[in-house]
C-alpha positions as CSV (number, residue, x, y, z in Angstrom):
1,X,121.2,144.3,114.2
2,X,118.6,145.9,116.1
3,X,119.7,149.8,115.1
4,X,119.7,148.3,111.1
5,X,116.3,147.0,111.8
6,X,115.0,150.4,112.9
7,X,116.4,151.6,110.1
8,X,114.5,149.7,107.7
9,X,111.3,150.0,109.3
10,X,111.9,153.6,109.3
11,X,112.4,153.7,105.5
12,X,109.6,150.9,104.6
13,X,107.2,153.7,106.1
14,X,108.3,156.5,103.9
15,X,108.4,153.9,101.0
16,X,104.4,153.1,101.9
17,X,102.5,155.9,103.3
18,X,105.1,159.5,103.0
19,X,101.9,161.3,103.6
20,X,101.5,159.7,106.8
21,X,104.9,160.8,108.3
22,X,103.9,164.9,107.6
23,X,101.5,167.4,109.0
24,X,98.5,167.9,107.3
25,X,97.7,170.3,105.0
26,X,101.7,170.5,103.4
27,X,100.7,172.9,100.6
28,X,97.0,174.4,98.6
29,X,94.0,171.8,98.8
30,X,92.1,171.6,95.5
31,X,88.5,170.5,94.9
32,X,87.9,168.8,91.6
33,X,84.3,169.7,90.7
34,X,82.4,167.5,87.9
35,X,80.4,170.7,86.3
36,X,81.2,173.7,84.6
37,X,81.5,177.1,86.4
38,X,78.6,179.1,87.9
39,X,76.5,176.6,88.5
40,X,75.2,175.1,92.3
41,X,77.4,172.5,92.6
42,X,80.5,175.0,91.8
43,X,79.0,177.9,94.0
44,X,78.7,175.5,96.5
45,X,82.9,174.0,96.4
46,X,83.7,177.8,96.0
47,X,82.0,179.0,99.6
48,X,83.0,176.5,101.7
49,X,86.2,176.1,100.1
50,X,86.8,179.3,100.8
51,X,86.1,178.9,104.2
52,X,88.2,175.7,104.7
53,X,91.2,177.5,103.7
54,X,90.9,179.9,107.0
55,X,90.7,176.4,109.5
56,X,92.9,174.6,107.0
57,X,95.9,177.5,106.4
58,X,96.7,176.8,102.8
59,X,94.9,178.0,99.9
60,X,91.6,175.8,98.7
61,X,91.9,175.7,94.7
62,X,88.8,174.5,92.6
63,X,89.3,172.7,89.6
64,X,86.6,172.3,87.1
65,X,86.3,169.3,85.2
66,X,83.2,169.1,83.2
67,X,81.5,166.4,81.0
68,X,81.3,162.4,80.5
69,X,79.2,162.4,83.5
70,X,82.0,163.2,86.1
71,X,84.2,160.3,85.1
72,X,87.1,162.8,84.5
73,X,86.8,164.0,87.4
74,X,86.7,161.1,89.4
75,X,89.2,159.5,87.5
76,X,91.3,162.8,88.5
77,X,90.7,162.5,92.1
78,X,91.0,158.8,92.0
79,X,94.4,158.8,90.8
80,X,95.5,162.0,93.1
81,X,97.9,160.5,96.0
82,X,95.9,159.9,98.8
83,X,97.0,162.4,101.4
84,X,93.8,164.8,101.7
85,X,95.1,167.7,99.4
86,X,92.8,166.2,96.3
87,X,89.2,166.4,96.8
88,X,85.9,165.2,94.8
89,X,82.9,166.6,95.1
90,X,79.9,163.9,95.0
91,X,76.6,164.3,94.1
92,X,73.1,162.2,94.1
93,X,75.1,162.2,90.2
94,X,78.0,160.2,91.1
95,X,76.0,157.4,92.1
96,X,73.4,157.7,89.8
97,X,77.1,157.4,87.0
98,X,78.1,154.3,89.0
99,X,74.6,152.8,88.4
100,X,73.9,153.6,84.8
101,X,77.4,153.2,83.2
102,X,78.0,150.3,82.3
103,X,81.9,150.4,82.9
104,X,83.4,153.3,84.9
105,X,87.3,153.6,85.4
106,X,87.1,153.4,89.2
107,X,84.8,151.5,91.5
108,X,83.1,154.7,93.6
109,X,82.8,152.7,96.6
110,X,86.1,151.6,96.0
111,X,87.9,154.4,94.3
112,X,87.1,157.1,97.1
113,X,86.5,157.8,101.0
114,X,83.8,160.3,101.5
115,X,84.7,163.4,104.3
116,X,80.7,164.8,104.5
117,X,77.8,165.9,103.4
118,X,77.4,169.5,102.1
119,X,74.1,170.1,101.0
120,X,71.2,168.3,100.0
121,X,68.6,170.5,97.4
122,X,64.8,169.4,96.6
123,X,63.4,167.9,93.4
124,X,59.5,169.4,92.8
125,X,56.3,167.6,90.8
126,X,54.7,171.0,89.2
127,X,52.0,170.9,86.4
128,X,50.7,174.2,84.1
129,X,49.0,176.6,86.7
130,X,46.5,177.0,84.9
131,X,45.6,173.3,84.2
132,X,43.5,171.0,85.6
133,X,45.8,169.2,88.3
134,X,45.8,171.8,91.3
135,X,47.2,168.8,93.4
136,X,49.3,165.7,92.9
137,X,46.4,163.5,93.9
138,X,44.6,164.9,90.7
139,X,47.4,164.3,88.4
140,X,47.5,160.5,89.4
141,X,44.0,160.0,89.2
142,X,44.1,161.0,85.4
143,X,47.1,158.6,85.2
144,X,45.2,155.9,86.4
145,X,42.0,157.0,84.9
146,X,44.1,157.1,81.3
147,X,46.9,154.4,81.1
148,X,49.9,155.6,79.0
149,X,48.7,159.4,78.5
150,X,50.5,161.2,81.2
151,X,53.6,162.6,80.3
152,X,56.3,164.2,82.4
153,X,59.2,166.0,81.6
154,X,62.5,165.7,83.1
155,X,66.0,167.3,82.5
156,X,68.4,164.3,79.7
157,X,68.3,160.7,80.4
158,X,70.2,159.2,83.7
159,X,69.9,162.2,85.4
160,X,69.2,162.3,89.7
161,X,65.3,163.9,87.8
162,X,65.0,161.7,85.0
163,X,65.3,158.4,87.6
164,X,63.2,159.9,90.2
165,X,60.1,160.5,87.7
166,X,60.6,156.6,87.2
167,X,60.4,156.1,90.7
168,X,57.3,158.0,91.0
169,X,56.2,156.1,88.8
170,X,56.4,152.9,90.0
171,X,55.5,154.5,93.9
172,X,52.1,155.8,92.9
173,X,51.3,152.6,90.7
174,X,50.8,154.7,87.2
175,X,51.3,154.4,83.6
176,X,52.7,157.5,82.5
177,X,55.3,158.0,80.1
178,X,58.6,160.0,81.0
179,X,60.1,162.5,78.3
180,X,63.3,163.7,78.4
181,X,64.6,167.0,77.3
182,X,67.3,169.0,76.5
183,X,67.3,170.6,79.6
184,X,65.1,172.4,82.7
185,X,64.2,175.3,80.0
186,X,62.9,172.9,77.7
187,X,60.9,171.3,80.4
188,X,58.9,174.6,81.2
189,X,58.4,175.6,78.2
190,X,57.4,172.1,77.4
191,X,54.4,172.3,80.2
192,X,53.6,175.8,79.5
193,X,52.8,175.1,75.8
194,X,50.6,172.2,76.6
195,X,52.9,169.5,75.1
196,X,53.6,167.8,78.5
197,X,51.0,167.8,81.8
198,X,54.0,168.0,84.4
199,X,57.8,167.8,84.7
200,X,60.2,166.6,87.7
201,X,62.9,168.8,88.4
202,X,65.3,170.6,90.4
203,X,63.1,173.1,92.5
204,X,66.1,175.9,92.7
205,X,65.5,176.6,88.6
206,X,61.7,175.8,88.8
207,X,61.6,178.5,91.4
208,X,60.6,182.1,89.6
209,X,58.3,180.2,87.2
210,X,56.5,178.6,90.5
211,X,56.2,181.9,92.4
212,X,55.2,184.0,89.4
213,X,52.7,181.4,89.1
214,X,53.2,180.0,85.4
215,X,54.2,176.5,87.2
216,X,51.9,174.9,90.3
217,X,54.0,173.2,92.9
218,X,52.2,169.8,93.5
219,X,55.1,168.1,96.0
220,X,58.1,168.0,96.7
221,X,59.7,164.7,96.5
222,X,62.1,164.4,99.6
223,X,61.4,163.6,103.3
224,X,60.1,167.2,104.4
225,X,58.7,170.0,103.0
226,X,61.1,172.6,101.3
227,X,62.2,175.3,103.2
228,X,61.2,178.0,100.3
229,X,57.7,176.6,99.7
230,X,56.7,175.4,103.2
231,X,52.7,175.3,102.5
232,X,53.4,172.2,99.5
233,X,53.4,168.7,100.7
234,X,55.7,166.4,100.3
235,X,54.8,163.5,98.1
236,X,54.5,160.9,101.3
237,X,52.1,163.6,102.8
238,X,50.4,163.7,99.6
239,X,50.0,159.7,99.4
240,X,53.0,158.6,97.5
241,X,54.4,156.4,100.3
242,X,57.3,155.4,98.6
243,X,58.9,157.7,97.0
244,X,61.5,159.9,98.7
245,X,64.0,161.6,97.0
246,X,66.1,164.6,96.8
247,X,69.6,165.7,95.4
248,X,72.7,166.2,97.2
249,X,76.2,166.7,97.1
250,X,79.1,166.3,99.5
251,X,83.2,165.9,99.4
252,X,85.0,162.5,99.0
253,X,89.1,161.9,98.8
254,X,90.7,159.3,97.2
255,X,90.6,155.8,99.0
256,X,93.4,155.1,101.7
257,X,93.3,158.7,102.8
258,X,94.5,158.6,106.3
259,X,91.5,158.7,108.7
260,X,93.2,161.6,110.7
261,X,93.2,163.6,107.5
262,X,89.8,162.6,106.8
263,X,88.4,163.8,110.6
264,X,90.2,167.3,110.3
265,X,88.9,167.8,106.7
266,X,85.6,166.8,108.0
267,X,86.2,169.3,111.1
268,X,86.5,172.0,108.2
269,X,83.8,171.6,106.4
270,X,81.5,171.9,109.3
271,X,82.7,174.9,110.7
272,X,82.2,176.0,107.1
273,X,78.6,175.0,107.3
274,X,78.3,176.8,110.7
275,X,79.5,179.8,109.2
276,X,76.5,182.5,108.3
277,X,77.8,183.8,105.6
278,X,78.4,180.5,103.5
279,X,74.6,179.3,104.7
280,X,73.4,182.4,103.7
281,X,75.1,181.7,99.8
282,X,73.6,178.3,100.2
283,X,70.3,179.2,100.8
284,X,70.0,182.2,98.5
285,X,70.9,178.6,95.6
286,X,67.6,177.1,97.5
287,X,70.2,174.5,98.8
288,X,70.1,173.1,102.2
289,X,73.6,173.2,104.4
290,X,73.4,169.5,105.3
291,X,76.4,169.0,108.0
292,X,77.4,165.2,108.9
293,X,80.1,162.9,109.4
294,X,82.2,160.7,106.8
295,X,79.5,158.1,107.7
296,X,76.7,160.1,106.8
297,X,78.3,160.9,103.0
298,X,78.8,157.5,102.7
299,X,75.8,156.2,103.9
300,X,74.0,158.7,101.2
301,X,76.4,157.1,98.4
302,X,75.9,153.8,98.6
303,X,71.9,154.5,99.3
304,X,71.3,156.3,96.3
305,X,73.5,154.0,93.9
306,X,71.6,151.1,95.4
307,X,68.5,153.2,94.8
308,X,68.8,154.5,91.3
309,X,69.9,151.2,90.1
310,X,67.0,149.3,91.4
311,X,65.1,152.2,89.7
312,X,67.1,151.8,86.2
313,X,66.7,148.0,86.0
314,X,63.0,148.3,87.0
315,X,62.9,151.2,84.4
316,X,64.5,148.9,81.9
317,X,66.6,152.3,81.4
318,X,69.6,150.6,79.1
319,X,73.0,151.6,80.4
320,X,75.7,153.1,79.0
């Protein structure tokens, strides 16, 4: 009686958690990216990725899955068997996705376990050089001094820029209105022609236009000053209290992950941080390697969702 209960125990184990009962990594690790190739958030899987594999000993494969703002690739990870060989990478976007759609096919803080933080990357307030604001204090006195006229440009609508041009809004008490384009090129041209006064955006494309001095840097929106434009203060410093924002993305695996697997994936993306040669790639994207814990990643999820849908029902921004 007691060897046939063993028995059963044995195969109720295998019948709930077969993942559990195996060494970790069994065969190639792939991370499912929500953007197309090339661009920061790819660059970024594809160095420490390819560091992982050396700690990890099997292959690290990234999958792109582009479009419907990273609902097919959460969807993808979400229904991957939780045993740590399907990975998601996260962003300031997923959370800003779980906040403005108005029906996902997962929960995020549901759906998926975060492993850590990989980088975090600044957002910049810049106006025509040539113009009259030379600092952000400027620029919100004519807001305040002309209700309505100020307009900003940010990358499409429900985008990590588009939301944090509302909350500047609402942290520096102005009425300005915020215009949407196509994209960041649209945006500079936008300011350099004199239809907008400023634009919100990512400060990695903003960069050449800033230090071949078509676009002025008036503040950077995070907690501290950027790391490529050290002598621009942050929007705190510059008397925006409340605003204090910034882009990042990280790695998540589908919920029920085993927390072993989730510690030793973790373990491998920090010594991939630690590594010179991926901080240098990093760095040359103007992104910040941004090392933590499971905690920390999920701790930055659930903030910013909170956040940006505070900022979208304040914004009246209608979801999707």
């Amino acid at each position: 009686m007691i060897h046939r209960r063993k028995i059963l125990l044995a195969a109720s184990a295998a019948v709930i958690a077969p993942w559990a009962l195996a060494a970790f990594p069994t065969k190639a690790v792939r991370i499912v990216v929500p953007n197309a190739p090339g661009g920061a958030a790819d660059i970024t899987a594809r160095a420490v990725g390819e560091h992982m594999a050396r700690t990890l000993g099997q292959p690290v494969v990234i999958e792109n899955k582009p479009g419907a703002g990273g609902v097919v690739a959460g969807q993808t990870v979400a229904s991957a068997a939780p045993d740590g060989h399907t990975l998601l990478l996260i962003s300031s976007g997923t959370a800003v996705s779980q906040a403005l759609f108005k029906s996902l096919p997962f929960d995020t803080l549901k759906a998926f376990t975060p492993v850590a933080p990989l980088a975090t990357f600044d957002l910049v307030i810049v106006a025509n050089e040539g113009g009259e604001f030379k600092m952000l204090a400027d620029l919100i006195k004519f807001a305040k001094a002309n209700p309505g006229k100020l307009n900003i440009g940010t990358p499409n609508i429900g985008t990590t820029q588009h939301l944090a041009a509302e909350l500047f809004k609402t942290a520096a008490g102005i009425d300005a209105q915020v215009v949407p384009f196509k994209g960041t090129p649209e945006v500079i041209n936008a300011i350099r022609g004199g239809q907008i006064q400023a634009g919100l955006d990512i400060l990695s494309p903003l960069l050449a236009q800033i230090q071949g001095k078509a676009l002025r840097a008036l503040a950077v929106t995070g907690a501290k000053r950027s790391r490529v434009l050290p002598d621009v203060p942050t929007a705190q410093e510059a008397g925006v209290k409340g605003l204090n924002a910034a882009s990042w993305n990280g790695l998540a695996v589908p919920a029920r992950t085993p927390a072993d697997v989730v510690a030793q994936l973790n373990k491998a993306v920090g010594a991939a941080l630690a590594d010179a040669g991926v901080r240098q790639k990093l760095e040359a994207l103007n992104l910040d390697p941004h090392p933590g814990t499971p905690q920390d990643a999920a701790a930055m999820l659930s903030g910013d969702i909170q956040r940006w849908g505070d900022v979208i029902a304040r914004a009246k921004i209608e979801r999707q």
